[in-house]
LODO-292253 format. One record per residue (C-alpha): x, y, z. Coordinates in pm, whole numbers, plus 50000, padded with zeros to 5 digits. Layout:
BEGIN
@east = X, north = Y, up = Z
...
***
This chain:
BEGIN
@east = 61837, north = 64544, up = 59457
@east = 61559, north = 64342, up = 59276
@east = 61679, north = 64012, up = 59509
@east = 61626, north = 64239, up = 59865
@east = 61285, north = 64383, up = 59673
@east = 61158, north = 64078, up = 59682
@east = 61257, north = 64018, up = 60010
@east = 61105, north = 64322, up = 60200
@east = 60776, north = 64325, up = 59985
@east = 60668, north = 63985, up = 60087
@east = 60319, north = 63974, up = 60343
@east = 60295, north = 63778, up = 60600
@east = 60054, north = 63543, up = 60531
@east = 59724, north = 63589, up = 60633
@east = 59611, north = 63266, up = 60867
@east = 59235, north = 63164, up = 60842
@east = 59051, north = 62962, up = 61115
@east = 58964, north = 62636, up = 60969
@east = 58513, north = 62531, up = 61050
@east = 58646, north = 62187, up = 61152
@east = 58259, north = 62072, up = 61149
@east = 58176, north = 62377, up = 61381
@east = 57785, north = 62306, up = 61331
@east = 57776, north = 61936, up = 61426
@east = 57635, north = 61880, up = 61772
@east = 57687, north = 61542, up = 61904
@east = 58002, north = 61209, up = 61835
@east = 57874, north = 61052, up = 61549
@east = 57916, north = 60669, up = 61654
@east = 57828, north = 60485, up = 61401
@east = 58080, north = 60635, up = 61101
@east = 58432, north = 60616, up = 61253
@east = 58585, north = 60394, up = 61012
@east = 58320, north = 60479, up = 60710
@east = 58481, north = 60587, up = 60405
@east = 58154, north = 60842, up = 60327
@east = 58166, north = 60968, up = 60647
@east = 58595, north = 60984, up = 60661
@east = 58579, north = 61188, up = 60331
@east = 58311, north = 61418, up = 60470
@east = 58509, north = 61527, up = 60762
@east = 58812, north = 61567, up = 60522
@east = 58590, north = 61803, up = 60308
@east = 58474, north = 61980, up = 60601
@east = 58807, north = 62045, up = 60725
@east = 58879, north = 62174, up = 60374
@east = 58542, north = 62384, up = 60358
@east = 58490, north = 62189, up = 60054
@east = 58128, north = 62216, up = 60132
@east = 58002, north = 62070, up = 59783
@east = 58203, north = 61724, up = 59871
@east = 58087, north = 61749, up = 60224
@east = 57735, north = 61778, up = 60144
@east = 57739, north = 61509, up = 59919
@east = 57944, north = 61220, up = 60157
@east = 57738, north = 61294, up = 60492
@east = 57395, north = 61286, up = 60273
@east = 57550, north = 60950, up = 60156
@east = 57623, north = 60863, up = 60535
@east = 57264, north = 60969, up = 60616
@east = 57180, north = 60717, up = 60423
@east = 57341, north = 60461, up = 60618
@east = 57246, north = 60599, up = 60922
@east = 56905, north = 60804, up = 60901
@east = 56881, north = 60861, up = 61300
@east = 57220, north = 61038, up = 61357
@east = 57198, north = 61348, up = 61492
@east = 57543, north = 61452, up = 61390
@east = 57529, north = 61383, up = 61048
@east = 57151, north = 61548, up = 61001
@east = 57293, north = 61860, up = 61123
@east = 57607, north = 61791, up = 60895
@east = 57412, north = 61785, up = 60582
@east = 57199, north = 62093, up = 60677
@east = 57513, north = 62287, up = 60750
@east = 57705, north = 62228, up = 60462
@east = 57391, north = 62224, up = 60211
@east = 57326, north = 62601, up = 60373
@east = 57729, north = 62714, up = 60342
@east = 57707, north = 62558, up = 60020
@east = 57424, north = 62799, up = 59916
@east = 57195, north = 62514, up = 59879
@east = 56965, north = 62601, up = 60129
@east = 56628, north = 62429, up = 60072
@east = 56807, north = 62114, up = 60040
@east = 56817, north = 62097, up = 60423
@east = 56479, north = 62143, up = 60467
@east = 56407, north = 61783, up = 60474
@east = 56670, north = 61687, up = 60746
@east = 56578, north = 61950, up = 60953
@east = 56174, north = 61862, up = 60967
@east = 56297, north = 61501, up = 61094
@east = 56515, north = 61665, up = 61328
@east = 56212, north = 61870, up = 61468
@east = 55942, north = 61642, up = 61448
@east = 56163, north = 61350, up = 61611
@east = 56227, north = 61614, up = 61899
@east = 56599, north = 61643, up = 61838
@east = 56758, north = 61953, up = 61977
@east = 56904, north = 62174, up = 61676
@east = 57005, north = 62525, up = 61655
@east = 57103, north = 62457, up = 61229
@east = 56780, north = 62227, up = 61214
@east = 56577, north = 62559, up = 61352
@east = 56746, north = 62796, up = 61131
@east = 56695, north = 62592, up = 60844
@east = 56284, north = 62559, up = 60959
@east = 56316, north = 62939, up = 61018
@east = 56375, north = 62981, up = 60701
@east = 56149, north = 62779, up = 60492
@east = 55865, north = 62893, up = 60719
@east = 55963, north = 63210, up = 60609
@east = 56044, north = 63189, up = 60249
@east = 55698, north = 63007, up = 60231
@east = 55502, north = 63301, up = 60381
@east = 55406, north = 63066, up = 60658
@east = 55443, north = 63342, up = 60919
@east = 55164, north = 63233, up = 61166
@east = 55324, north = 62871, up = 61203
@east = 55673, north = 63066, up = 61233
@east = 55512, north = 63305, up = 61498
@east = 55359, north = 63009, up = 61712
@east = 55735, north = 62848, up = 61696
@east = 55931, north = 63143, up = 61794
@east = 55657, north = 63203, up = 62096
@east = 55675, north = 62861, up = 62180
@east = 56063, north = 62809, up = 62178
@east = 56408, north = 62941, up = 62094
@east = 56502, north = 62881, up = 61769
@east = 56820, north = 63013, up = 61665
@east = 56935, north = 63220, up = 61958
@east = 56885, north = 63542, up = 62090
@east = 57020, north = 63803, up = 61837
@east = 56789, north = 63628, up = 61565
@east = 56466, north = 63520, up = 61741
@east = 56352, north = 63858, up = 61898
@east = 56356, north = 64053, up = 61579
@east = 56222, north = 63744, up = 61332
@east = 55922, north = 63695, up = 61529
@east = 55858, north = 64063, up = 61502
@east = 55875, north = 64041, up = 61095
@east = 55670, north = 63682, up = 61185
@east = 55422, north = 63893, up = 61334
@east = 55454, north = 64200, up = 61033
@east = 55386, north = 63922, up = 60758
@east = 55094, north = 63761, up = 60980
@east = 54923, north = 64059, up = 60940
@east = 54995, north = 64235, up = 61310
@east = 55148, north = 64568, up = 61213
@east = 55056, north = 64654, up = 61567
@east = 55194, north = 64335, up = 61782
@east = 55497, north = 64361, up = 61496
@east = 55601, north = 64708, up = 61592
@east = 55556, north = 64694, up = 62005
@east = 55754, north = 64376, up = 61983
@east = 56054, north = 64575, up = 61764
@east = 56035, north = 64821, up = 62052
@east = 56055, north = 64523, up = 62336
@east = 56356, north = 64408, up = 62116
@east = 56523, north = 64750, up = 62171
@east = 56534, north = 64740, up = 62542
@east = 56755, north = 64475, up = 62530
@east = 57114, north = 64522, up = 62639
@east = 57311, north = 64618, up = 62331
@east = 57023, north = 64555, up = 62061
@east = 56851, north = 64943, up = 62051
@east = 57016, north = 65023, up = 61718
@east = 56996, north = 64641, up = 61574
@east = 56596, north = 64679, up = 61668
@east = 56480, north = 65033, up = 61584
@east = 56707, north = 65006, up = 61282
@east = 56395, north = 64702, up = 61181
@east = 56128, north = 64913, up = 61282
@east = 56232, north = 65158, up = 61038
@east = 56225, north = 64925, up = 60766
@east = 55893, north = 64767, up = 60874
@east = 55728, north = 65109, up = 60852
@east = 55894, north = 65176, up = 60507
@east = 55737, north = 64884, up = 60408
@east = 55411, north = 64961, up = 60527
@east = 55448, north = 65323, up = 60307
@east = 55517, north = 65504, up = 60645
@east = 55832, north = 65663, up = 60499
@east = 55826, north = 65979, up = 60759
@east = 55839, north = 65753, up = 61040
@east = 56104, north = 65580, up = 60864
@east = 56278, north = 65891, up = 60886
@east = 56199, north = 66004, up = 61196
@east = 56425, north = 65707, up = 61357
@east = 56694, north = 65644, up = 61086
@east = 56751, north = 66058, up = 61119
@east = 56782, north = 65961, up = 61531
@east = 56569, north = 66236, up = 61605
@east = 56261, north = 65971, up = 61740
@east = 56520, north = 65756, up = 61976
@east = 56876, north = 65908, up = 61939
@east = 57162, north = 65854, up = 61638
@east = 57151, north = 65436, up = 61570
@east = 57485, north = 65291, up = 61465
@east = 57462, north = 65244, up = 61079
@east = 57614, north = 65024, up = 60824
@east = 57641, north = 65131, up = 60426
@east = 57324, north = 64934, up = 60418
@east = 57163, north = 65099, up = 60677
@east = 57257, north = 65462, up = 60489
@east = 57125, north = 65330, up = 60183
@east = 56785, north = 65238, up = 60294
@east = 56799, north = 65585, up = 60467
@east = 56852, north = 65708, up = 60125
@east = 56571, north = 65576, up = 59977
@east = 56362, north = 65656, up = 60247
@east = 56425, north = 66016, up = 60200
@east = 56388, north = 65986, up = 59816
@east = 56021, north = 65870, up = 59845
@east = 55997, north = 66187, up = 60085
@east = 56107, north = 66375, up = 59758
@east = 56434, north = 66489, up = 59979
@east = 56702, north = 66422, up = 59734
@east = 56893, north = 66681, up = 59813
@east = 56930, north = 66535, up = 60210
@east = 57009, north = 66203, up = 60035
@east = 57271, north = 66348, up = 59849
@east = 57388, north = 66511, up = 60199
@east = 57354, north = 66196, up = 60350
@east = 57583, north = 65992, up = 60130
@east = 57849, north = 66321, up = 60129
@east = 57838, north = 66323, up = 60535
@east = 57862, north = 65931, up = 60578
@east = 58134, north = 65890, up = 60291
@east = 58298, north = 66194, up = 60213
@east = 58546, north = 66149, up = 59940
@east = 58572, north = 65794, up = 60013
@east = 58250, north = 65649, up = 59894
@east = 58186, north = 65281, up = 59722
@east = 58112, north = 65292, up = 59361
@east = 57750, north = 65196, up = 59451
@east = 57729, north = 65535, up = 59599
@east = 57890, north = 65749, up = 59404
@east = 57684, north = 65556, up = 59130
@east = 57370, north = 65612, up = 59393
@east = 57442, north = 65993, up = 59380
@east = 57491, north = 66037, up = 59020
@east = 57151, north = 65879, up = 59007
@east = 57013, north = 66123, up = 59273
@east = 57169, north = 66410, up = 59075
@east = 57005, north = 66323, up = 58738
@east = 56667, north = 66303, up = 58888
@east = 56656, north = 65909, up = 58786
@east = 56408, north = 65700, up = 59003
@east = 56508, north = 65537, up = 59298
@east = 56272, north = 65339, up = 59445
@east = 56294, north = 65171, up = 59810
@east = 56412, north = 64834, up = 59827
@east = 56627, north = 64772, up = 60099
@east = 56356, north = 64552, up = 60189
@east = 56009, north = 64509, up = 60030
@east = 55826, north = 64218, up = 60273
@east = 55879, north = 64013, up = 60607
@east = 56066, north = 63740, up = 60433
@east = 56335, north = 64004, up = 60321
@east = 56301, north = 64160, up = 60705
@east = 56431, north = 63814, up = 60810
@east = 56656, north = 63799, up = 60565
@east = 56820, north = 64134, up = 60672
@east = 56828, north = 63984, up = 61076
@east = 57069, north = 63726, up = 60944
@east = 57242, north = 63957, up = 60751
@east = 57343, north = 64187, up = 61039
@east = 57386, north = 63898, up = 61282
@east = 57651, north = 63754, up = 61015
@east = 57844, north = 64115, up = 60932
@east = 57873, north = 64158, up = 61348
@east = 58018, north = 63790, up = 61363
@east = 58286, north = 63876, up = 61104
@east = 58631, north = 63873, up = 61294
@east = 58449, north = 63709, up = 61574
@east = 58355, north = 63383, up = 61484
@east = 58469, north = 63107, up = 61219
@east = 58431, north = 63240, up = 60893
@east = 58253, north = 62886, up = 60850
@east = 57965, north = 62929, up = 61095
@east = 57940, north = 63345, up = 60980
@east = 57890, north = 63209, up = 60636
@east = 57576, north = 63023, up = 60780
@east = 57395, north = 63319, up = 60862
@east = 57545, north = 63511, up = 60520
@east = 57382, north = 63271, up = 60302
@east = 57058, north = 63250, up = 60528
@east = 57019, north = 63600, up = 60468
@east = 57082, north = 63558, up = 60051
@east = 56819, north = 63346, up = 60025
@east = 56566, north = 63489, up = 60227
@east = 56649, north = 63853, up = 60049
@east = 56796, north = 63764, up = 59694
@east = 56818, north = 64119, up = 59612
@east = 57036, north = 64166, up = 59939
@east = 57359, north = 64175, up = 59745
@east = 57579, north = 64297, up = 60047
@east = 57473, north = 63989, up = 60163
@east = 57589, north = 63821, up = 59848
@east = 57912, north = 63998, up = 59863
@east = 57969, north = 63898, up = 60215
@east = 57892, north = 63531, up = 60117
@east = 58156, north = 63532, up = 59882
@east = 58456, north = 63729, up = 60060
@east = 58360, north = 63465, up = 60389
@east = 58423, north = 63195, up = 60099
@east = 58750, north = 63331, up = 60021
@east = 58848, north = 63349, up = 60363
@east = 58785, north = 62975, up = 60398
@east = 59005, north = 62985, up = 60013
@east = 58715, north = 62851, up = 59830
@east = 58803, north = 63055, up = 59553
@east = 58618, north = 62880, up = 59254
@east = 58261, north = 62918, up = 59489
@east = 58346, north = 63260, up = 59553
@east = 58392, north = 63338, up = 59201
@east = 58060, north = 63170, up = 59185
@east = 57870, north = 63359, up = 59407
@east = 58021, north = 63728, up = 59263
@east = 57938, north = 63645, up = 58931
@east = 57528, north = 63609, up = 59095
@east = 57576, north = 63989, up = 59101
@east = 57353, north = 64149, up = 58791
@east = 57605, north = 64363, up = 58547
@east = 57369, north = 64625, up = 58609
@east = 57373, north = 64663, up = 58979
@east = 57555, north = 64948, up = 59176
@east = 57764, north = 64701, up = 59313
@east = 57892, north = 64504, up = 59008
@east = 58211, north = 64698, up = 59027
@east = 58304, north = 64586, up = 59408
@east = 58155, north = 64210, up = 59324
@east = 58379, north = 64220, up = 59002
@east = 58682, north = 64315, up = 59160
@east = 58616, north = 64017, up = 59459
@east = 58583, north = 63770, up = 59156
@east = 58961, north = 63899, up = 59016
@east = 59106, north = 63892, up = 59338
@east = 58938, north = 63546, up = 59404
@east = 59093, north = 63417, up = 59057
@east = 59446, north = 63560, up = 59149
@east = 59434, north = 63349, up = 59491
@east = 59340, north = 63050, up = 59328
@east = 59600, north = 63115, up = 59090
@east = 59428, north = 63182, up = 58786
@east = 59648, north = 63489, up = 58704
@east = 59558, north = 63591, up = 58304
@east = 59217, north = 63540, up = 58435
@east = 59211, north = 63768, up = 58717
@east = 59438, north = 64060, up = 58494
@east = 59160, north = 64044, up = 58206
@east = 58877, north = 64029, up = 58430
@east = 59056, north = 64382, up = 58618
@east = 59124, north = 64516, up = 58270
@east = 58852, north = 64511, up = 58162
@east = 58651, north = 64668, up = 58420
@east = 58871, north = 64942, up = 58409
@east = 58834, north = 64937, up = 57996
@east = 58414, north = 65006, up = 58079
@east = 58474, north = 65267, up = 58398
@east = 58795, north = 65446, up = 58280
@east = 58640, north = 65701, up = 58525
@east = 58602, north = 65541, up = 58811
@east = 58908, north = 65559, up = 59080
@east = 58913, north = 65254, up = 59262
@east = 58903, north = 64997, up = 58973
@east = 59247, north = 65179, up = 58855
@east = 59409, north = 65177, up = 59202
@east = 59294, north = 64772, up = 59225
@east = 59461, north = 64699, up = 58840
@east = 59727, north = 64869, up = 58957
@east = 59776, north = 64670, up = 59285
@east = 59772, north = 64358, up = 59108
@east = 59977, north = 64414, up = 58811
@east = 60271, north = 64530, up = 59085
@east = 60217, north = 64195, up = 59327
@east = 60278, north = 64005, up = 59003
@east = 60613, north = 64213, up = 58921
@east = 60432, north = 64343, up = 58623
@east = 60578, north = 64720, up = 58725
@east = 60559, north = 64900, up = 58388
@east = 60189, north = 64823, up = 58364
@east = 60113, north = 64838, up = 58743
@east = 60294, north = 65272, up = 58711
@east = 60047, north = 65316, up = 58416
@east = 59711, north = 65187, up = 58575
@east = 59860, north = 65437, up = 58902
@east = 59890, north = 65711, up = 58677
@east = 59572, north = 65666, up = 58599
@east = 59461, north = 65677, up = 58927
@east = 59598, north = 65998, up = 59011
@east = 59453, north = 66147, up = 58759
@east = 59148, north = 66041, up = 58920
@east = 59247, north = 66208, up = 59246
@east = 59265, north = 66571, up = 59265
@east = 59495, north = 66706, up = 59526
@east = 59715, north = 66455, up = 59760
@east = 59572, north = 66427, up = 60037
@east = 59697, north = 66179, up = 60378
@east = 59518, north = 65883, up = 60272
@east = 59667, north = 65887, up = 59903
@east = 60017, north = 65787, up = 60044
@east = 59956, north = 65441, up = 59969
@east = 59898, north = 65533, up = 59621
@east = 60207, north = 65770, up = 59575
@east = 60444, north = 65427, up = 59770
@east = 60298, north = 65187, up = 59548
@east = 60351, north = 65380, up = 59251
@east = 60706, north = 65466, up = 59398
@east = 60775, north = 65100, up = 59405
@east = 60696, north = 65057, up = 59035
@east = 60861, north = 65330, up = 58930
@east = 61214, north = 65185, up = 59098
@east = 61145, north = 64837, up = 58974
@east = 61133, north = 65009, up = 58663
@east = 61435, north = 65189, up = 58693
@east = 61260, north = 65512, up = 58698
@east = 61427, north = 65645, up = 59032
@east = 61387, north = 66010, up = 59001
@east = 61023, north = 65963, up = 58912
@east = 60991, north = 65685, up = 59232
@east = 61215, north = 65935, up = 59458
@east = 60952, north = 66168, up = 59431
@east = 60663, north = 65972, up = 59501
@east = 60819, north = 65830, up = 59804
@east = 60905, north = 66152, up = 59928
@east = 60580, north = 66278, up = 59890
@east = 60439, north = 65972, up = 60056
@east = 60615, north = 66071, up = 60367
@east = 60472, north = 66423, up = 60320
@east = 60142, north = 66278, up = 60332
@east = 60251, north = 66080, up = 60603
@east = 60569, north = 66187, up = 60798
@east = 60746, north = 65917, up = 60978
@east = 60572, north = 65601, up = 60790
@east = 60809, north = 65318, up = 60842
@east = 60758, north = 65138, up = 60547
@east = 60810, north = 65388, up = 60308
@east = 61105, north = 65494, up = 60566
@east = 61271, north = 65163, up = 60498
@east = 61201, north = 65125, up = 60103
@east = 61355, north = 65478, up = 60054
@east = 61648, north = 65470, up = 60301
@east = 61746, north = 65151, up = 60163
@east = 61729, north = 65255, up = 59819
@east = 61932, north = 65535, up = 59855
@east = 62206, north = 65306, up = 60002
@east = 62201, north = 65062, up = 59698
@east = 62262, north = 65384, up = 59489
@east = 62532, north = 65550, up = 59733
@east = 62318, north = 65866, up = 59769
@east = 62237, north = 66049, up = 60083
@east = 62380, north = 65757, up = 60271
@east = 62321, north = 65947, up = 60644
@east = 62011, north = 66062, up = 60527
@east = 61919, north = 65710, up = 60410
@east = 62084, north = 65579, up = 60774
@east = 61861, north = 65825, up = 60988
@east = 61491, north = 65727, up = 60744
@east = 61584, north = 65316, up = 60854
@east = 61668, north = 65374, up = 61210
@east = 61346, north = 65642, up = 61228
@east = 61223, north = 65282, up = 61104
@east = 61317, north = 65120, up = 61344
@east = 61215, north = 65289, up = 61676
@east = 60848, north = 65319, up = 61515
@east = 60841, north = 64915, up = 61423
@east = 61071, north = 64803, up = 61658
@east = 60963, north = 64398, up = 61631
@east = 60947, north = 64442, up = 61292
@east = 61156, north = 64167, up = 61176
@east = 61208, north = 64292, up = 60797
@east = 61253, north = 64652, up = 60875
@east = 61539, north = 64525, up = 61185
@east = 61686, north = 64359, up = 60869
@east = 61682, north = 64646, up = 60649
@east = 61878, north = 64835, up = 60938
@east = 62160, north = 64557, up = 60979
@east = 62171, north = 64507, up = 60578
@east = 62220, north = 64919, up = 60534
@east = 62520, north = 64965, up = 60819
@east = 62684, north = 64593, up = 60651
@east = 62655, north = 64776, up = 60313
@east = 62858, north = 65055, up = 60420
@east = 63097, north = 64882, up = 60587
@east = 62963, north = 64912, up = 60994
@east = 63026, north = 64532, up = 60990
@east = 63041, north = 64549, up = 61392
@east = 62717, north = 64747, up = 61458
@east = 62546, north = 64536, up = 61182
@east = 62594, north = 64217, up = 61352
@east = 62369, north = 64325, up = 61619
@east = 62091, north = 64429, up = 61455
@east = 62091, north = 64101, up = 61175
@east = 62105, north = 63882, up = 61523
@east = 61782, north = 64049, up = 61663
@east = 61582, north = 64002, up = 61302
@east = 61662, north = 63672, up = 61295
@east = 61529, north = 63638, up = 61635
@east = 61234, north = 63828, up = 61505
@east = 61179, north = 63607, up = 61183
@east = 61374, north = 63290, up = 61281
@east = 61260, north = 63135, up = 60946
@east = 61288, north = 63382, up = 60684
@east = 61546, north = 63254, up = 60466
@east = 61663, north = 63599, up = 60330
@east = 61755, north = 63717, up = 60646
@east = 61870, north = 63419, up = 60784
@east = 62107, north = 63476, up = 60481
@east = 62207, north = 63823, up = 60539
@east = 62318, north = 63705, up = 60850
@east = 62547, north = 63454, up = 60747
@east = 62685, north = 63747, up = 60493
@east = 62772, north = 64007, up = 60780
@east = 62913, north = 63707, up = 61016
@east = 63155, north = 63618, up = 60714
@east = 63209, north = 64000, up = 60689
@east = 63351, north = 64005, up = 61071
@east = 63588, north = 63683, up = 61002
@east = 63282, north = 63447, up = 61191
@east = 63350, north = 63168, up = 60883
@east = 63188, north = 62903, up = 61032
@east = 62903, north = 63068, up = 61176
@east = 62845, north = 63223, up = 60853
@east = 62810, north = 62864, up = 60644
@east = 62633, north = 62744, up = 60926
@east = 62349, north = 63016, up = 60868
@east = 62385, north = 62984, up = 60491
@east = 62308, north = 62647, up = 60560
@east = 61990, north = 62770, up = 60754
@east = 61869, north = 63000, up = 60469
@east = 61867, north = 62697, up = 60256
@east = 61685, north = 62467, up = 60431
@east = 61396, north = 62762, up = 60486
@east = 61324, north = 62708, up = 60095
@east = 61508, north = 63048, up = 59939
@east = 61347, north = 63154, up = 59605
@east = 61581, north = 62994, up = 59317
@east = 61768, north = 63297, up = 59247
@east = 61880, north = 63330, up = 59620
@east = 61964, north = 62947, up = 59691
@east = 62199, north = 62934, up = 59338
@east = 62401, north = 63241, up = 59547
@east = 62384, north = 63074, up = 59862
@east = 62506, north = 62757, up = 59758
@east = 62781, north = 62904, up = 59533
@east = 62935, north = 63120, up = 59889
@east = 62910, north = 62733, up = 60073
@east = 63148, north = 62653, up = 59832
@east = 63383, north = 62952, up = 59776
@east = 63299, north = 63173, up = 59971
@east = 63146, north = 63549, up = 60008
@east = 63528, north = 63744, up = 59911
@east = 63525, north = 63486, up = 59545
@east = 63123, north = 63563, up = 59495
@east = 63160, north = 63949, up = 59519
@east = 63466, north = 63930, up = 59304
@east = 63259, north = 63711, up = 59054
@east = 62969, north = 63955, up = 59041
@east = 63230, north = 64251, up = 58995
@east = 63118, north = 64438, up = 59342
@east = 63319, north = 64597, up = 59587
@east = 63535, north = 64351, up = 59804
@east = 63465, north = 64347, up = 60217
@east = 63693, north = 64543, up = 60428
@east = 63943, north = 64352, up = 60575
@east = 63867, north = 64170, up = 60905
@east = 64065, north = 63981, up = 61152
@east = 63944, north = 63584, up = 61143
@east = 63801, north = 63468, up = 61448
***
């Protein structure tokens, strides 16, 4: 069973759009057989944005006019998190009239960070800058930090009449006024009741929350954070509420001055380019809006989950450990750093780092449920059931969205030979959630390897089936079950359309070549054992493989002591 475990618990792997130099605008003529330049792009197709930063400033050097290569080094300086150091390029980009959408962002920015915000103000009135979703609202902070409450706030309203920027716009104005002290008009449009309900993020319901605590309306913030989150909330808010409970002072943060305003602009233009765009040219705008709001951590978060995305593990790791120990949202940046250090393969690391978290918030659910996840993707079942224990402890009642919980546990218990204790969690999984196909196909075939229920365990995989029907693994499952019992001629067609589904898998590829030997097929059957092998088969699976090539399926059963095939006619 453990060898088919392994099998139908793989993921597909997820597949990340490579920034192949996304922010470089024109040919770059004069480097096309320049080793600095050569290992540049390499790095940049790599997001190795340290190395690329380093060989196009060294190509600069050769070639100080380039346009490409300015906007290069400003690029992967800012995705690097070394913002300022662009600030140079991007002035002799400007000043030598050289069209630049990075060089402007990067000008944007120190103008900003500088508290320049009358020189920024003359630039956005003059000219675009970055592009529409940024320049509208940062000329409004412009105008806020110039001094122009007055021009600031008609210009957030102009902002709002654009198509599909309302929320993104009033959502600012709030946060000027909070700023300014005006928490009730804060309230007024973050409640909707001054322009209608505005589409909010967490961090949009947090600076609500604060608002309403400087109203001395704790009680609506607790309200608030129940309504938005239910049972579901981050630990930032459930830490936010205990806080609100206990009467401990909360001031308003969100953001404190027109710098941070700006900073915030890049923050939501990067979270609504998530999915959208490259995670490369999102992670420009994530790391605009870290420096111009340090104590923006979502933003610092988002910087480092775009990083793994682009599996630039050891700078992710970098950027979650800039979260403070003693911030709300140390617990989600600490679990991004473990995760980070398991995909870069730095297992032990990753387990201690998820250990202890959960040693210093035995309380709190999700770090539990996270340990638990990883200890079972290692095969490390008897810890993983114990850290899920653990968690359901945490839980209360079962409710739908637990069934996750209660399958993963199942899974651990079974790999741990605890079947009664796994029956029952799958079952009540598929209480939770009738009809689920995965846990369908774990528990139907489970049943089969241990001869129980066997038309029970038939009816859960074909259920399976008809719900995932291009499912490729669970199609497998179905063919495997009706060749384990014997249904050699109805399992033939289903192990033909999986490998049509998953053409390279070698596991089913194999199974394949096991039910053709089953129906007298010989040859077909060594010619897809031959198949399985060349599709890289974990160790365990290519010694069995190799050893039916050369005797046989009939001589391995009989070696492993199983039950021989029934008897079929060659052909």
């Amino acid at each position: 069973m453990i060898r088919y475990r392994r099998h139908i618990l793989r993921l597909l792997p997820s597949i990340f759009a490579l920034a192949l130099c996304a922010q470089i605008a024109g040919p770059v003529h004069a480097f096309g057989t320049s080793g600095s330049y050569l290992a540049a792009r390499h790095a940049s197709f790599e997001s190795n944005f340290s190395v690329a930063a380093e060989y196009y400033t060294r190509a600069l050097a050769l070639d100080p006019g380039n346009p490409g290569l300015m906007e290069a080094v400003i690029s992967s300086n800012i995705n690097l998190g070394e913002v300022a150091r662009g600030f140079p390029v991007a002035k002799r980009m400007i000043d030598g009239g050289l069209r630049s959408q990075i060089a402007n962002m990067a000008a944007l920015g120190q103008l900003a960070s500088e508290g320049n915000f009358e020189a920024l103000s003359e630039t956005l009135k003059t000219e675009e800058t970055v592009g529409v979703l940024v320049d509208g609202l940062a000329l409004a902070w412009a105008e806020y930090g110039a001094g122009q409450v007055t021009e600031a706030l008609a210009k957030f309203d102009e902002v709002s009449g654009e198509q599909g920027l309302k929320s993104f716009a009033l959502y600012h104005k709030a946060l000027a006024l909070a700023v300014a002290g005006d928490f009730e008009g804060a309230d007024e449009i973050l409640s909707g009741r001054a322009d209608g309900p505005l589409q909010m993020s967490p961090r949009g319901i947090l600076a609500h929350v604060q608002v309403l605590v400087q109203l001395d309306r704790r009680d609506d913030a607790i309200e608030l954070i129940e309504m938005a989150f239910g049972d579901n909330a981050s630990p930032e808010f459930e830490m936010l509420a205990d806080d609100l409970r206990s009467g401990a002072d909360i001031p308003y943060s969100v953001v404190t001055n027109a710098a941070e305003g700006i900073g915030d602009v890049f923050h939501a233009v990067a979270s609504a380019l998530v999915n959208e765009s490259a995670p490369g040219y999102t992670l420009l705008y994530a790391r605009m809006a870290e420096f111009l709001n340090p104590g923006n951590i979502d933003a610092t978060l988002l910087s480092a989950q775009l990083l793994e995305d682009l599996e630039q593990y050891e700078l992710a790791t970098k950027t979650y450990d800039r979260v403070p120990q003693d911030h709300p949202a140390f617990v989600n940046a600490e679990i991004g750093r473990a995760e980070a250090l398991l995909d870069d393969g730095r297992t032990e690391g990753a387990v201690e780092a998820l250990t202890q978290l959960a040693q210093r918030f035995p309380e709190m659910r999700i770090v539990q449920y996270r340990l638990g996840d990883m200890l079972r993707s290692l095969d490390r079942h008897a810890e993983a059931s114990e850290a899920y224990d653990r968690t359901v402890a945490l839980s209360g009642e079962p409710e739908q969205s637990d069934w996750p919980l209660y399958f993963a546990r199942g899974i651990s218990f079974e790999r741990t030979d605890r079947w009664d204790d796994a029956e029952a969690d799958f079952r009540l999984a598929l209480e939770l959630q009738p009809g689920q196909p995965q846990v369908l196909n774990y528990l139907g075939y489970s049943l089969v390897e241990l001869g129980r229920n066997l038309d029970e365990a038939l009816g859960m995989i074909e259920r399976a089936v008809a719900a995932r029907p291009d499912d490729g693994y669970i199609t497998d499952s179905l063919g495997w079950i009706l060749y384990r019992m014997g249904k050699y001629d109805e399992a033939i067609v289903h192990m033909e359309r999986a490998v049509e589904l998953m053409p390279v898998d070698p596991i089913i590829n194999d199974h394949l070549g096991d039910v053709l030997w089953a129906v007298g097929r010989r040859v077909e059957a060594q010619f897809q054992w031959h198949r399985a092998m060349s599709f890289d088969p974990e160790p365990e699976e290519a010694e069995r493989i190799r050893r039916k090539l050369e005797v046989g399926l009939d001589a391995v059963l009989e070696e492993e002591g199983a039950d021989p095939l029934a008897v079929a006619e060659d052909g």
